[in-house]
N, C-alpha and C positions, 0 to 999 in steps of 0.2 A: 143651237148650232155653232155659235160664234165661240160658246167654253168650249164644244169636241175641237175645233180649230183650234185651240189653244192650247188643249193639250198635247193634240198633234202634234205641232210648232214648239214644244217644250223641247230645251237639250235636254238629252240625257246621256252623251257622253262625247266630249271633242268636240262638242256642236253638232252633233248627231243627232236629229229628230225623229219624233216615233213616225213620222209622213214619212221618213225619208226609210226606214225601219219596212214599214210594212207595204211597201208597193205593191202592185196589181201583177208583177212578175213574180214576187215571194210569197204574193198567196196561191198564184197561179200553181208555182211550185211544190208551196208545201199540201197547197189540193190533190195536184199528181201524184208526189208523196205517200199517201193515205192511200188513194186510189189505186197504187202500186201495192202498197202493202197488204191492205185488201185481197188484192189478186193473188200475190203472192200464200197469203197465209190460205187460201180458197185453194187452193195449187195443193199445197203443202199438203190440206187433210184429205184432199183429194188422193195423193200420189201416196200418201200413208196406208190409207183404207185401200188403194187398189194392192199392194205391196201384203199386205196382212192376207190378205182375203188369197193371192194367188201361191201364200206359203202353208196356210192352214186346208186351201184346199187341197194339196198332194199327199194329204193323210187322210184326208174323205177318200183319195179315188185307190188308196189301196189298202186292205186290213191288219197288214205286218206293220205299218206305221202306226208311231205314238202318237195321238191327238194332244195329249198336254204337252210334248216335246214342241210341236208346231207350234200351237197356239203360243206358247213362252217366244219362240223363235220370230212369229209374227209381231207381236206385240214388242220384242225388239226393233224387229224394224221399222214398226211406224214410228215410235218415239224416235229414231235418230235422224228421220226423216224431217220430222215433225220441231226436231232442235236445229236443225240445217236450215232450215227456212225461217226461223225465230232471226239466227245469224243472219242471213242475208237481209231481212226486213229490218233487222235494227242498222245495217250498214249504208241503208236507202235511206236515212234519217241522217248518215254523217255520224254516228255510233258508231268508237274505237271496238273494236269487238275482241280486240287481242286481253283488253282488260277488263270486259265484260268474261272472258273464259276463265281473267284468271281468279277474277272474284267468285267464279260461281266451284273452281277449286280450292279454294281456302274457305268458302261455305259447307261444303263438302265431306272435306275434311275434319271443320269441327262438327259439322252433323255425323260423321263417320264415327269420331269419338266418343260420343255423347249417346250411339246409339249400335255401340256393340258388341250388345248379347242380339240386338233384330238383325242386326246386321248378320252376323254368325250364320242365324236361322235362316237369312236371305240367300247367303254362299252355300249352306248347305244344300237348301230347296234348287238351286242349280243345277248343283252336282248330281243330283236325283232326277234330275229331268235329263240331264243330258246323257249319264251312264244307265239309269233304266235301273238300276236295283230291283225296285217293284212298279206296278202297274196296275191301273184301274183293276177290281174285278180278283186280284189277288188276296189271298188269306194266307197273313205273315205272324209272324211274332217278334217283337222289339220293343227295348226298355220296360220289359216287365209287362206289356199288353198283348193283347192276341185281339186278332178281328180280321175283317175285311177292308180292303181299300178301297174309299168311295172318290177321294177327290183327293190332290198332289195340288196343292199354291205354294208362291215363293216362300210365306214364311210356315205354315204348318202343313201336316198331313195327317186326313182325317180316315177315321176309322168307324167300321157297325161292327160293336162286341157281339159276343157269342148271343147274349140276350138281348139283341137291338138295342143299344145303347151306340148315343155320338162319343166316342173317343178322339180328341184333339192333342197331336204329338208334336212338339215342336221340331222342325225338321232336324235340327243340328243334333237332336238324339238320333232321330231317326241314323240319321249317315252318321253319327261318333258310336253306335252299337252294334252287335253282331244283331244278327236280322237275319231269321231263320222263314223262309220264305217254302210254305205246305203246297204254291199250284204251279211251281214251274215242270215239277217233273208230272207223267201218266199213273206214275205206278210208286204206291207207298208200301214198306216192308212192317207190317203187323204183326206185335212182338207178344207174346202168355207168360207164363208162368205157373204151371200148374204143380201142386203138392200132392200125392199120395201116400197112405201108409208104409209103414218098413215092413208089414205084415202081407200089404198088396204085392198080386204078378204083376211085375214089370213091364212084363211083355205084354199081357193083355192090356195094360196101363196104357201103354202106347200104340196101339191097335188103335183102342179107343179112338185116343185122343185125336189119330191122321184118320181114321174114315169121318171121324163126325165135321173135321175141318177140310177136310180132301171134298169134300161131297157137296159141301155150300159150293154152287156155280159162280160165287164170286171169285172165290180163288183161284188163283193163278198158277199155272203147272211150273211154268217156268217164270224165274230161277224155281230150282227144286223146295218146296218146304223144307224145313229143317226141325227135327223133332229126337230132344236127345236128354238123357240126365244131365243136368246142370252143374245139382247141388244137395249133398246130404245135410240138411239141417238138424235142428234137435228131435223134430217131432214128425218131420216130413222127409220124404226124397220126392226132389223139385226135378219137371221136366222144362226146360227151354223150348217155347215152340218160338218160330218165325215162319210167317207165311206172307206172299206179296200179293198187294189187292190192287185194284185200280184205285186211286188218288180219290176219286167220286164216294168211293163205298168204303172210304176208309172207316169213319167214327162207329157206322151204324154197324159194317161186318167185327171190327174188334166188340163192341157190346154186344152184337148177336154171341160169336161165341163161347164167349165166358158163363151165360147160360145155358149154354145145348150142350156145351163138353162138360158142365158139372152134373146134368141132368142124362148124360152119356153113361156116365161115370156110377152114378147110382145105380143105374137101372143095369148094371154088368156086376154090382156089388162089388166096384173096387171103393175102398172106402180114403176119404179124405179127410184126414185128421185136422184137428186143431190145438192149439197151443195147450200141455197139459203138464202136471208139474207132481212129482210124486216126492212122499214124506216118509222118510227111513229113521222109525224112533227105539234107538239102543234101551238094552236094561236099564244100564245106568239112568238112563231119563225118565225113566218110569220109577224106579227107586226115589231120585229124588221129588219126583212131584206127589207120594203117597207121603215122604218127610214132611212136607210143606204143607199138606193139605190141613193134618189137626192140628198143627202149629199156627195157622191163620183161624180156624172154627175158637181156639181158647183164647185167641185175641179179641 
């Protein structure tokens, strides 16, 4: 007992002792202190989570609102909340906070540098949440991938390929490429190419071609089909068809009927050629190849 007196009773600066240091008012204080900040930081996740929850909920209570736009939106606002009360709890300590801001900006900074290609991906992943390009539940194409949008986060955007496969885009392609997006519109324009002989009726050619596509009830009356020669090729004359289907029946009505109109096609005896190549051989080439022929045998 008589050494903790003693070192109580120690100067340790000006004649300042640690008795005189730690009085029953400075611990009183720095108890409150604590107990302050305590409340404070209790306050703080309190007022964050209530603040999140009442921003994310106005995209539950109606279905034209983005869920990950909220959610991004919430989750900002707890964090600022959440640093607002850091600040104030470190100022109940007697913490300069002016140079506590500015150190956590020159931290910042060299993290900024050191880390921007994430960073890039981070402003990107923003920009996509805030302007909406695509959306949950979409089927896009961009930087050379095709799929579905399952999930939009700050730094990537994740995709289910054509064959369930995860595809992982880093955002800042996503938003630095053209982004050809297949489900915002109802209705997709489905495009043929059909060949016929130079020998075939045209006319029945084309007959064909609009009742056997006219008559699938997936098509669409309007805008009107379009069914026309396109193109004289070497061995074909090419009809141009376009027809507009609903968005839903795109993939499967363009493969339906490229079977049913070549199977149209046959069964009316217009014939569909294929690539064929024919050999025009002169006297002269026949003369010399009977020169050659005993001139190789005496060899």
């Amino acid at each position: 007992m008589d050494s903790i007196n003693e070192v109580l009773n120690t100067d340790i600066y000006n004649g300042t002792s640690l008795s005189d240091v730690f009085t029953l008012d400075f611990l009183a204080s720095m108890l409150g202190n604590v107990v302050a900040a305590i409340v404070l930081l209790l306050v703080g996740l309190f007022i964050g989570r209530w603040v999140k929850g009442r921003i994310t909920g106005m995209s539950a209570r109606s279905a034209r609102l983005d869920d990950t736009l909220f959610n991004f939106l919430g989750n900002i606002a707890r964090y600022t909340v959440m640093i607002f009360t850091i600040l104030v709890v470190l100022n109940t300590f007697g913490v300069q906070t002016t140079s506590v801001i500015a150190a956590l900006g020159a931290a910042g900074l060299a993290v900024g540098l050191a880390l921007q290609g994430t960073l890039s991906n981070v402003a990107a992943g923003v920009m996509i949440i805030i302007f909406r390009p695509i959306k949950l539940g979409d089927f896009i194409s961009v930087a050379g991938v095709s799929g579905t949008v399952k999930d939009i986060t700050l730094n990537t955007t994740e995709l289910a390929g054509l064959s369930n496969t995860q595809i992982i885009v880093p955002n800042s392609e996503v938003w630095g490429n053209v982004i050809e997006n297949y489900s915002v519109y109802q209705t997709r324009r489905a495009e043929w190419t059909f060949g016929v002989g130079y020998g075939a009726n045209l006319a029945t050619a084309e007959r064909v071609i609009r009742e056997t596509i006219t008559s699938d009830p997936r098509a669409l009356g309007e805008p009107t089909p379009f069914i026309q020669v396109n193109a004289l090729n070497d061995s074909s004359v090419d009809f141009l068809v376009r027809v507009w289907v609903a968005s839903a029946d795109f993939f499967q009505f363009q493969a339906d009927m490229k079977r049913k109109v070549k199977e149209a096609l046959d069964a009316h005896g217009v014939d569909i050629p294929f690539p064929t190549r024919t050999l025009h051989i002169s006297r002269d080439d026949e003369e010399s190849a009977n020169v050659a022929e005993p001139a190789s045998r005496l060899a």
